[in-house]
ZAFILO-827813 format. One record per residue: residue number from 1; residue in one letter; x, y, z of N, C-alpha, C in turn. Coordinates in steps of 0.02 Angstrom, whole numbers, padded with zeros to 5 digits. Example, Ala and Ser with C-alpha at 12.3 -4.5 7.8 and 13.67 -1.06 7.14 Angstrom:
<atoms>
[1,A,[00660,-00284,00390],[00615,-00225,00390],[00660,-00165,00390]]
[2,S,[00642,-00112,00354],[00684,-00053,00357],[00645,00002,00394]]
</atoms>
This chain:
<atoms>
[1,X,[00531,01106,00071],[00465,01119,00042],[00411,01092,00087]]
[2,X,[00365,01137,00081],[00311,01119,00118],[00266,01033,00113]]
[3,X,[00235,01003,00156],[00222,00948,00144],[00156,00915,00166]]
[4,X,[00116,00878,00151],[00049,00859,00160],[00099,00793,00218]]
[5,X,[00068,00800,00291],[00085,00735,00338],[00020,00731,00393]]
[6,X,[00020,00669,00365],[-00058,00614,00413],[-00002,00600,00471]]
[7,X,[-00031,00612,00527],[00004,00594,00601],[-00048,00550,00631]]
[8,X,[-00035,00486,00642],[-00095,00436,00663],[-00059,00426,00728]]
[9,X,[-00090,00432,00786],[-00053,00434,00859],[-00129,00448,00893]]
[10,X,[-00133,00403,00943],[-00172,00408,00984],[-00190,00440,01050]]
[11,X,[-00120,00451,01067],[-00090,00477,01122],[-00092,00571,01105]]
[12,X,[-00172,00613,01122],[-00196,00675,01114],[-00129,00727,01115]]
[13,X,[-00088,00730,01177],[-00042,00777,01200],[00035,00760,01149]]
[14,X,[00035,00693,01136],[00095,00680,01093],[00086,00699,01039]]
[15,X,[00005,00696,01007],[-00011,00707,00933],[-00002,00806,00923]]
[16,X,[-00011,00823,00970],[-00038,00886,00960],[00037,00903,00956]]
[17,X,[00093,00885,00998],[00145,00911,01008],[00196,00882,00944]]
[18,X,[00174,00846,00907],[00218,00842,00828],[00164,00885,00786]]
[19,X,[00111,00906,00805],[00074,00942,00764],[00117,01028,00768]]
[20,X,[00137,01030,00823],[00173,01082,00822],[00228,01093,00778]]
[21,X,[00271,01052,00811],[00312,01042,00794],[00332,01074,00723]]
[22,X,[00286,00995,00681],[00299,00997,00603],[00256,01071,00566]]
[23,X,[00219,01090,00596],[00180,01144,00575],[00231,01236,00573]]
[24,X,[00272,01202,00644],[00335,01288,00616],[00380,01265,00567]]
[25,X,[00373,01226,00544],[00415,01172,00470],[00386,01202,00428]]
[26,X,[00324,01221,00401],[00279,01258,00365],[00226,01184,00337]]
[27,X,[00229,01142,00364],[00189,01051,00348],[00112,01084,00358]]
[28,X,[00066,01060,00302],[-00002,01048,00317],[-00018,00958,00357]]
[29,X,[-00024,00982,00433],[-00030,00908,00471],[-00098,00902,00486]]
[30,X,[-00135,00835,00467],[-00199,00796,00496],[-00183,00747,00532]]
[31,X,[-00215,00738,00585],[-00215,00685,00656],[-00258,00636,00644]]
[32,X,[-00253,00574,00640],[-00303,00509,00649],[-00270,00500,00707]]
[33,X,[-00334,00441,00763],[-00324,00441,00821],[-00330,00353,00826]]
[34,X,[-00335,00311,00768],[-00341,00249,00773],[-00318,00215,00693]]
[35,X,[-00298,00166,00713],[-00265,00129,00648],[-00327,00141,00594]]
[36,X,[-00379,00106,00589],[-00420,00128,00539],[-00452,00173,00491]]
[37,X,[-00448,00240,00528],[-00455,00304,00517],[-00382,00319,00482]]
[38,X,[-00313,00281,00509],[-00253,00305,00461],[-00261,00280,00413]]
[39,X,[-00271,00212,00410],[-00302,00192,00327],[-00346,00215,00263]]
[40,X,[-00396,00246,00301],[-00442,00268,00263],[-00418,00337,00227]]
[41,X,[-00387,00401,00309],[-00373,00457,00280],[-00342,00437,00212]]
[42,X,[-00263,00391,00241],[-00204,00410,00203],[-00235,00371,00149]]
[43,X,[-00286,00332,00119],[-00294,00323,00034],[-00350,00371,00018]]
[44,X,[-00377,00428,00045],[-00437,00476,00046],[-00382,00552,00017]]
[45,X,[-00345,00570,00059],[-00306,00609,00052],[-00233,00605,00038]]
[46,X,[-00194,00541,00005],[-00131,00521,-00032],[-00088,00572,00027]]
[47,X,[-00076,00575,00076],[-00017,00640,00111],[00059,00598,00093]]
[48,X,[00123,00654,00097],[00169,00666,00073],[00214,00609,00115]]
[49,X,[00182,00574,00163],[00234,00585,00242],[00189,00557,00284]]
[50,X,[00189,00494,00319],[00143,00470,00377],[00173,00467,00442]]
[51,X,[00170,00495,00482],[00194,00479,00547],[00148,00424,00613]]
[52,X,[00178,00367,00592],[00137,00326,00621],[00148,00275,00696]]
[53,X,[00099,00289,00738],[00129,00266,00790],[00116,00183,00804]]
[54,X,[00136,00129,00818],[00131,00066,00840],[00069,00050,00860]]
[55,X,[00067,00076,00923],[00005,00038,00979],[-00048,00086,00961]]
[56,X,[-00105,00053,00924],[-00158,00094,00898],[-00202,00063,00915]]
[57,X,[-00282,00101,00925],[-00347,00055,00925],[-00355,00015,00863]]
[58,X,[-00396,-00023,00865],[-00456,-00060,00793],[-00369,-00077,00760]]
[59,X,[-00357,-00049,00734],[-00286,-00074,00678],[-00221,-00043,00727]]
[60,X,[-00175,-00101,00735],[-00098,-00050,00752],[-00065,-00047,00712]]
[61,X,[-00013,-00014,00724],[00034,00028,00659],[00061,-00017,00609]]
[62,X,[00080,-00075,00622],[00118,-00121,00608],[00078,-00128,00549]]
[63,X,[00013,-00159,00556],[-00048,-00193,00506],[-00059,-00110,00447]]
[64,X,[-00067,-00059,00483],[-00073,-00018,00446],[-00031,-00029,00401]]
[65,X,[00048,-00018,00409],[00079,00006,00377],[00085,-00063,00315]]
[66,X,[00086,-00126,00337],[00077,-00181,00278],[00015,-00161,00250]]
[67,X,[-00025,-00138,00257],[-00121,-00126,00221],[-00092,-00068,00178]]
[68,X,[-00053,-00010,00189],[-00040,00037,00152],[00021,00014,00094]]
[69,X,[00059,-00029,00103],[00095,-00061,00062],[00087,-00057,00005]]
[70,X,[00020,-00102,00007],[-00013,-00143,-00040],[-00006,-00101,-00132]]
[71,X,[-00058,-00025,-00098],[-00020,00019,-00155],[-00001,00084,-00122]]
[72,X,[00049,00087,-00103],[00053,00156,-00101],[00124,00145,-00051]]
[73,X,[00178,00216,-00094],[00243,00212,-00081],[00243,00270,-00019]]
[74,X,[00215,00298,-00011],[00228,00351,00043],[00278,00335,00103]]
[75,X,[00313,00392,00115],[00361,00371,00150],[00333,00366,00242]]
[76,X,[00339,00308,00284],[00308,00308,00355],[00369,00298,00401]]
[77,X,[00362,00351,00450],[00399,00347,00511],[00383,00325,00556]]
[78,X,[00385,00265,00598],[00352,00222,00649],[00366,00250,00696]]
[79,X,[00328,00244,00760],[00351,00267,00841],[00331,00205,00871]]
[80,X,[00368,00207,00903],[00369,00143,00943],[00400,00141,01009]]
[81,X,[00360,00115,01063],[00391,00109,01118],[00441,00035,01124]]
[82,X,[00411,-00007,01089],[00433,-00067,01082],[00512,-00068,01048]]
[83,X,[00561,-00077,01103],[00646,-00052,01095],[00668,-00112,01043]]
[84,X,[00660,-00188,01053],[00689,-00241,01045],[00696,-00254,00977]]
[85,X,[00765,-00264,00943],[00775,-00256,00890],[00720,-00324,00835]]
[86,X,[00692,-00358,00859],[00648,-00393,00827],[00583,-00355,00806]]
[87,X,[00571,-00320,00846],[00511,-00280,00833],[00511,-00220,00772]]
[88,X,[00592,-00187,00776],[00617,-00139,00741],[00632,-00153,00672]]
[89,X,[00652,-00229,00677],[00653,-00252,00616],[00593,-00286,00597]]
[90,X,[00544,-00298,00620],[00473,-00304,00582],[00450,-00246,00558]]
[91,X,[00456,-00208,00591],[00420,-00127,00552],[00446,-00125,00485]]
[92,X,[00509,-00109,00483],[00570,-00101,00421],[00541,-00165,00369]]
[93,X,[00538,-00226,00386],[00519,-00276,00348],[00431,-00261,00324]]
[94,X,[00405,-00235,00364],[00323,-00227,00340],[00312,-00143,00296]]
[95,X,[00388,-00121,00295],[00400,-00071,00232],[00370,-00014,00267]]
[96,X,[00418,00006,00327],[00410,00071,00350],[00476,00080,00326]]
[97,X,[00499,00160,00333],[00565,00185,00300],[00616,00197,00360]]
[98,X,[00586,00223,00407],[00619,00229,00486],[00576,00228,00536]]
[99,X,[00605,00233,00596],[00564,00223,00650],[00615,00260,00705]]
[100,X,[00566,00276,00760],[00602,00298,00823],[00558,00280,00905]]
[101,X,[00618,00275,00942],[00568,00222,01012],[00576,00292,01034]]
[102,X,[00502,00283,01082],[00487,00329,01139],[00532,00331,01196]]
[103,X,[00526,00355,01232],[00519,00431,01234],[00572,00454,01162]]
[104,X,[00556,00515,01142],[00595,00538,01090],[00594,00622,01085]]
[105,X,[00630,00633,01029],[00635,00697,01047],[00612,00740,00983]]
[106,X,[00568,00783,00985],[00521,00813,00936],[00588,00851,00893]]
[107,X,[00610,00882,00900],[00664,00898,00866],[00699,00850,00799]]
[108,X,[00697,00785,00847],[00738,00734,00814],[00683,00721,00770]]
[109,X,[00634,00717,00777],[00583,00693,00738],[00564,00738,00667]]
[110,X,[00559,00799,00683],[00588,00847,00627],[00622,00831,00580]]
[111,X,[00686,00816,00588],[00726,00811,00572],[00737,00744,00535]]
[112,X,[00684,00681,00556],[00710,00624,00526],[00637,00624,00473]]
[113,X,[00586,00689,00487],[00529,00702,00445],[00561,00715,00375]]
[114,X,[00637,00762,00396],[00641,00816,00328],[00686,00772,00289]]
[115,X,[00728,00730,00326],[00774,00674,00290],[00711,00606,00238]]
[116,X,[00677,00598,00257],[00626,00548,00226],[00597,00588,00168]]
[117,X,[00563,00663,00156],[00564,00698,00118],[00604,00697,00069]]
[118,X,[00665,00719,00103],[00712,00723,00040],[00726,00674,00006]]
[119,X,[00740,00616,00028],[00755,00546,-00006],[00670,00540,-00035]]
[120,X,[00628,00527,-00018],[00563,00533,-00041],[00580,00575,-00139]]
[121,X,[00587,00640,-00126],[00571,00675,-00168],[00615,00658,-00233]]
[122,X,[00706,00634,-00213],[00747,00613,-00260],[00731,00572,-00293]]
[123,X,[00691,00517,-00247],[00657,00428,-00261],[00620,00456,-00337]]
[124,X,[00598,00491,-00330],[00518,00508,-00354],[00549,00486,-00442]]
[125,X,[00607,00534,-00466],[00627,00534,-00549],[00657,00450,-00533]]
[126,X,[00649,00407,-00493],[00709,00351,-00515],[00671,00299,-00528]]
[127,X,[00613,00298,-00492],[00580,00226,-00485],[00502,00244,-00531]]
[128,X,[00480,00210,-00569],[00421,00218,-00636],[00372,00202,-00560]]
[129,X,[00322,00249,-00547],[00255,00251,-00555],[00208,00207,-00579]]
[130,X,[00247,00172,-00630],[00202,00145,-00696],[00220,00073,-00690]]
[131,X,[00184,00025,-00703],[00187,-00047,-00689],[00155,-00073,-00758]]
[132,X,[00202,-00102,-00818],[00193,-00114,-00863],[00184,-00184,-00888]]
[133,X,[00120,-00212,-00907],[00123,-00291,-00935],[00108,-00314,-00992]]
[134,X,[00131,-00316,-01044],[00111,-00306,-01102],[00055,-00248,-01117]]
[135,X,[00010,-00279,-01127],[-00061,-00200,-01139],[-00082,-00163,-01086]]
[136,X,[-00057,-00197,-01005],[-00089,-00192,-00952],[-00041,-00133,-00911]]
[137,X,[-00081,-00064,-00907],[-00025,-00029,-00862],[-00075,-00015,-00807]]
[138,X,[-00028,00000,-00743],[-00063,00011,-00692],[-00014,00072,-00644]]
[139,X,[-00053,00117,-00664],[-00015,00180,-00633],[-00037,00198,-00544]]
[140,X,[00010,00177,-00490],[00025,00163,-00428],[00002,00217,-00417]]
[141,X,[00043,00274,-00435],[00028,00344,-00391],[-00048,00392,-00415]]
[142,X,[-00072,00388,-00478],[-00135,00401,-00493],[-00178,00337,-00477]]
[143,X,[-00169,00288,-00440],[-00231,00253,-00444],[-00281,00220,-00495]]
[144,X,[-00235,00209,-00564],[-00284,00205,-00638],[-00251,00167,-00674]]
[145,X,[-00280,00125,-00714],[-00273,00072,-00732],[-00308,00075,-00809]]
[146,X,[-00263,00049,-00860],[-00262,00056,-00926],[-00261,00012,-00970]]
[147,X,[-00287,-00026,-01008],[-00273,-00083,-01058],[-00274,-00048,-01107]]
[148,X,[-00228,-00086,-01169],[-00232,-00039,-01248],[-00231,00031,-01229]]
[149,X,[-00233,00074,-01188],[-00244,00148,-01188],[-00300,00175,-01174]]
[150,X,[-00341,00131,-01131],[-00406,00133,-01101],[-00412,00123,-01049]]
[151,X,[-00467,00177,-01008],[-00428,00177,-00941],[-00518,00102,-00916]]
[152,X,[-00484,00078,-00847],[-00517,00041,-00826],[-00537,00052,-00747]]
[153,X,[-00601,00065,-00742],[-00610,00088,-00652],[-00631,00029,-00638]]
[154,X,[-00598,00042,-00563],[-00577,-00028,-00540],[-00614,00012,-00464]]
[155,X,[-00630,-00018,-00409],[-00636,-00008,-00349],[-00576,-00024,-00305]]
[156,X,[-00563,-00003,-00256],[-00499,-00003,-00243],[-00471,-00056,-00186]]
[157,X,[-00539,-00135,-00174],[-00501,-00187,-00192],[-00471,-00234,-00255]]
[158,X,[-00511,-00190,-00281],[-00508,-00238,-00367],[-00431,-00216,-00394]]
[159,X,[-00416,-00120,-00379],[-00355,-00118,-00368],[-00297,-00123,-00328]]
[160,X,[-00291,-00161,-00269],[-00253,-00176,-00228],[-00244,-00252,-00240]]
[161,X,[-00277,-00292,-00255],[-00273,-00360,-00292],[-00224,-00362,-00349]]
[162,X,[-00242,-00326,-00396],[-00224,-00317,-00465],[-00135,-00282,-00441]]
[163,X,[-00136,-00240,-00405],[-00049,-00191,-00383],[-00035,-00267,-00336]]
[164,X,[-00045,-00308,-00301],[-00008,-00365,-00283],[00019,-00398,-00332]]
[165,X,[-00037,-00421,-00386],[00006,-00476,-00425],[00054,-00433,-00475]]
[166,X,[00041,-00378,-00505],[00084,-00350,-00546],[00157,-00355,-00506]]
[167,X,[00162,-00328,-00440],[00213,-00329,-00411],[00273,-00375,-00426]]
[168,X,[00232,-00427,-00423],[00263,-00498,-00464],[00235,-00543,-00497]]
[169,X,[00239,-00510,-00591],[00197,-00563,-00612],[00238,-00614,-00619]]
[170,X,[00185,-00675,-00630],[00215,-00731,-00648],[00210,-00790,-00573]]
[171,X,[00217,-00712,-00517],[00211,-00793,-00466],[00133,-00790,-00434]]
[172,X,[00123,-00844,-00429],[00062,-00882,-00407],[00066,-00872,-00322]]
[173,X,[00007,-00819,-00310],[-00017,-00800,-00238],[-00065,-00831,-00223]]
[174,X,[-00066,-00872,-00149],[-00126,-00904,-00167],[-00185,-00859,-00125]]
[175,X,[-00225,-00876,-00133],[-00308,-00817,-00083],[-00286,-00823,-00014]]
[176,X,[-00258,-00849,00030],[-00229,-00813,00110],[-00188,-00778,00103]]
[177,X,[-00137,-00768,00056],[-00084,-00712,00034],[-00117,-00662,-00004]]
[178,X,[-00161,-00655,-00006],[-00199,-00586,-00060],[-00252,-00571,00010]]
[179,X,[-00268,-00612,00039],[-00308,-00591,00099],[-00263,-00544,00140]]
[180,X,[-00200,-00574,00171],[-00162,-00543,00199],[-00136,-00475,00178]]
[181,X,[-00133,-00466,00116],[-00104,-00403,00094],[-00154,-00351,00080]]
[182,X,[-00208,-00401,00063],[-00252,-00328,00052],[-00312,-00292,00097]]
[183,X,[-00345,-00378,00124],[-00372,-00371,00189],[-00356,-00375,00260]]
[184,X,[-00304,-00366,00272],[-00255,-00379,00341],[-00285,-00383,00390]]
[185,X,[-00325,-00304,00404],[-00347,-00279,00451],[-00406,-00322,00466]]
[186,X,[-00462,-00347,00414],[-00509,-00386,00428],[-00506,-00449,00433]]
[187,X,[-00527,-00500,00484],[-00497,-00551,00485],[-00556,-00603,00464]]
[188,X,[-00631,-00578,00434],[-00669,-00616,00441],[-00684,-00612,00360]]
[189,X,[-00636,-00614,00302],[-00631,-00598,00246],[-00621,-00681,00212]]
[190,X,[-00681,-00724,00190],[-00652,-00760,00161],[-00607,-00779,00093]]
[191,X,[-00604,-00835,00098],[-00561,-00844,00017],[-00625,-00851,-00035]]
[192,X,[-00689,-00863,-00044],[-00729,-00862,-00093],[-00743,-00780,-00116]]
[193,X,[-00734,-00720,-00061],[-00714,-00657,-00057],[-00648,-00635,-00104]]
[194,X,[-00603,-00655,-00105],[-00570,-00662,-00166],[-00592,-00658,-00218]]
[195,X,[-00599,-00731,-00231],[-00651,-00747,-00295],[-00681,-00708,-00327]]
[196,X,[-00738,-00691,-00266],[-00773,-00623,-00320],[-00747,-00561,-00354]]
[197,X,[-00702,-00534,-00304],[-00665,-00469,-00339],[-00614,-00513,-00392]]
[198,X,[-00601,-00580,-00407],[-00542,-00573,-00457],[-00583,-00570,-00522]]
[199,X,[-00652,-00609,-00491],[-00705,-00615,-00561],[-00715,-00527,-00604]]
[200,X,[-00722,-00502,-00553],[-00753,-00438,-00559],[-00687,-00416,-00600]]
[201,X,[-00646,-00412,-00590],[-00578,-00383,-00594],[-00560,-00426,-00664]]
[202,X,[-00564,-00479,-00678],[-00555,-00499,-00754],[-00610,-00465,-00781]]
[203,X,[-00656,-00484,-00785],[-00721,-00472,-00823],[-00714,-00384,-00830]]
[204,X,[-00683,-00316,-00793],[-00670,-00281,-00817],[-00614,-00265,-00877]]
[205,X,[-00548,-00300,-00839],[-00495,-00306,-00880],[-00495,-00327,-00960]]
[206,X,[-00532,-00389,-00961],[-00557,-00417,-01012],[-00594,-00390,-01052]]
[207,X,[-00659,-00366,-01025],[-00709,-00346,-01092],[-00695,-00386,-01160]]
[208,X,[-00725,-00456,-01149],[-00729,-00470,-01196],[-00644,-00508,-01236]]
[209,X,[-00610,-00491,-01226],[-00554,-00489,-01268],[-00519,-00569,-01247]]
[210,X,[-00456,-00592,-01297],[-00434,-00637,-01269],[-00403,-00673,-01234]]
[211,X,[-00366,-00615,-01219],[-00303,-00589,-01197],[-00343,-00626,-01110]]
[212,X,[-00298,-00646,-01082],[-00304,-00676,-01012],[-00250,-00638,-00945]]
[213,X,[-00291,-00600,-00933],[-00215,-00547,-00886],[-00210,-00572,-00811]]
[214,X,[-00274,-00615,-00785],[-00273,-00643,-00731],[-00280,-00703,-00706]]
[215,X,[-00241,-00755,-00723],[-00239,-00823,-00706],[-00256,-00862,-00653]]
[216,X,[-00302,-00899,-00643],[-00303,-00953,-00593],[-00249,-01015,-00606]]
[217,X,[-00208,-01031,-00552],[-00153,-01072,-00559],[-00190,-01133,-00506]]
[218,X,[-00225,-01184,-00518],[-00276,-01222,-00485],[-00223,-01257,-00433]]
[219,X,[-00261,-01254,-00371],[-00217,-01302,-00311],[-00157,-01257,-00292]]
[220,X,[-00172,-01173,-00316],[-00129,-01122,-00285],[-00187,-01073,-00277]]
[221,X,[-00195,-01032,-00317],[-00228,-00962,-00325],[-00225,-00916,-00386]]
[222,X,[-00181,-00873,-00365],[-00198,-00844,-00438],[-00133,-00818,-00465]]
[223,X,[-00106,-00770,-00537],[-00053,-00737,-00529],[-00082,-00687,-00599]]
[224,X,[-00011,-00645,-00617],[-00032,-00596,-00658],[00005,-00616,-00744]]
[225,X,[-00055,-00628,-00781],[-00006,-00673,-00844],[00057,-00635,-00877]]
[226,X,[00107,-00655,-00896],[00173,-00632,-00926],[00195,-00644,-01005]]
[227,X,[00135,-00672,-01033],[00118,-00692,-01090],[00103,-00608,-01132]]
[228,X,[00133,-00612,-01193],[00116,-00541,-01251],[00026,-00557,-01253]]
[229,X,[00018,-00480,-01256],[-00069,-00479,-01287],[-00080,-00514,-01330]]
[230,X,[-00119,-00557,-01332],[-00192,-00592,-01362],[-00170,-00669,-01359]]
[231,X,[-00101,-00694,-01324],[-00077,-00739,-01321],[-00119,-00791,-01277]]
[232,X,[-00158,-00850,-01306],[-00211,-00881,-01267],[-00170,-00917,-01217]]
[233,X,[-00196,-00935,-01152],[-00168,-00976,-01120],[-00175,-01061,-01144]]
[234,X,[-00092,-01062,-01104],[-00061,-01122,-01135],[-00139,-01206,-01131]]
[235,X,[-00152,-01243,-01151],[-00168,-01311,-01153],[-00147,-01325,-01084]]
[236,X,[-00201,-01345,-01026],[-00210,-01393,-00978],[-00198,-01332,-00923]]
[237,X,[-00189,-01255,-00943],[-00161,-01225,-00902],[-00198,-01166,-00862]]
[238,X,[-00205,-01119,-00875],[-00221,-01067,-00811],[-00289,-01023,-00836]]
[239,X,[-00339,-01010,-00808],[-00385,-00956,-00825],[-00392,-00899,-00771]]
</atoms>
């Protein structure tokens, strides 16, 4: 089946030549030419399929692909000239799905496009979309976010904050680990920068109510509460 794929590669003659490629595949393909621009497209236009190369301007692949993490499952194929199995296994660890070192062969690349697809598409009925916390759902692949059955717009650090801690509620991230995941790419992002989006980000969640869905865990940071709705937080403990 046909497929929406962001090809972020800097390298004009390589980009154009998987543009081929994947395009007699019957693929609708867009080219970014720098890490930043892959970031932006791929949460602008959600594509099916990222083909992403390593050594990038402003952002490299690596940072991309942890910044895209944050929310979003899309499946990414790394290129990489970099052979050494430490490197290969950072990609894989920063939650790319495969990768292939240069020189390579467009064919092969096809081919490891249409295999990520397919596992992609099976994935799709197995794993919930849906991130459930007592009243609090937060739907990954629409981008929307719900308390009681009400939806809540969020900006989309307020939601990339909020898809970290759900990930794992209960544990306490502290603000350089929420920096890292959500602001990677920027390095001049402080921790009082935090702060504000978590304020912002309760004070939506909340409206008022008593229910506490985002905890400060003091002399850590923050986490996502695991407590039933309207359950106050405990005596001496977390806001």
């Amino acid at each position: 089946m046909p497929a929406r794929i962001l090809v972020a590669e800097d390298d004009v003659k390589q980009a154009q030549l998987i543009r081929i490629y994947l395009e007699r595949e019957g693929h609708d393909v867009q080219i970014v030419a720098d890490g930043r621009s892959a970031i932006d497209r791929a949460r602008a236009s959600r594509p099916d399929l990222i083909v992403l190369d390593v050594m990038m301007p402003n952002v490299d692949g690596l940072d991309v692909c942890r910044i895209l993490r944050v929310d979003s499952r899309v499946p990414i194929l790394l290129l990489t000239a970099r052979s050494t199995e430490e490197d290969l296994l950072l990609g894989l660890d920063l939650g790319a799905d495969d990768y292939m070192t240069k020189p390579y062969s467009p064919r092969e690349l096809t081919a490891r496009v249409r295999a990520l697809l397919r596992r992609a598409r099976a994935a799709e009925g197995e794993r919930p979309a849906l991130l459930t916390v007592g009243d609090l759902e937060i739907d990954t692949a629409r981008f929307e976010v719900r308390v009681a059955g009400g939806p809540v717009p969020l900006t989309s650090k307020e939601f990339a904050i909020l898809a970290v801690l759900a990930g794992e509620p209960g544990r306490a991230f502290t603000r350089a680990q929420i920096i890292d995941r959500v602001f990677g790419f920027d390095q001049n992002v402080l921790e009082r920068t935090v702060d504000a989006h978590v304020m912002n980000l309760r004070r939506k969640l909340e409206r008022g109510r008593e229910t506490r869905y985002v905890e400060t865990v003091y002399g850590r940071g923050y986490r996502l509460a695991t407590r039933p709705p309207g359950t106050p937080a405990p005596d001496g403990g977390t806001r």
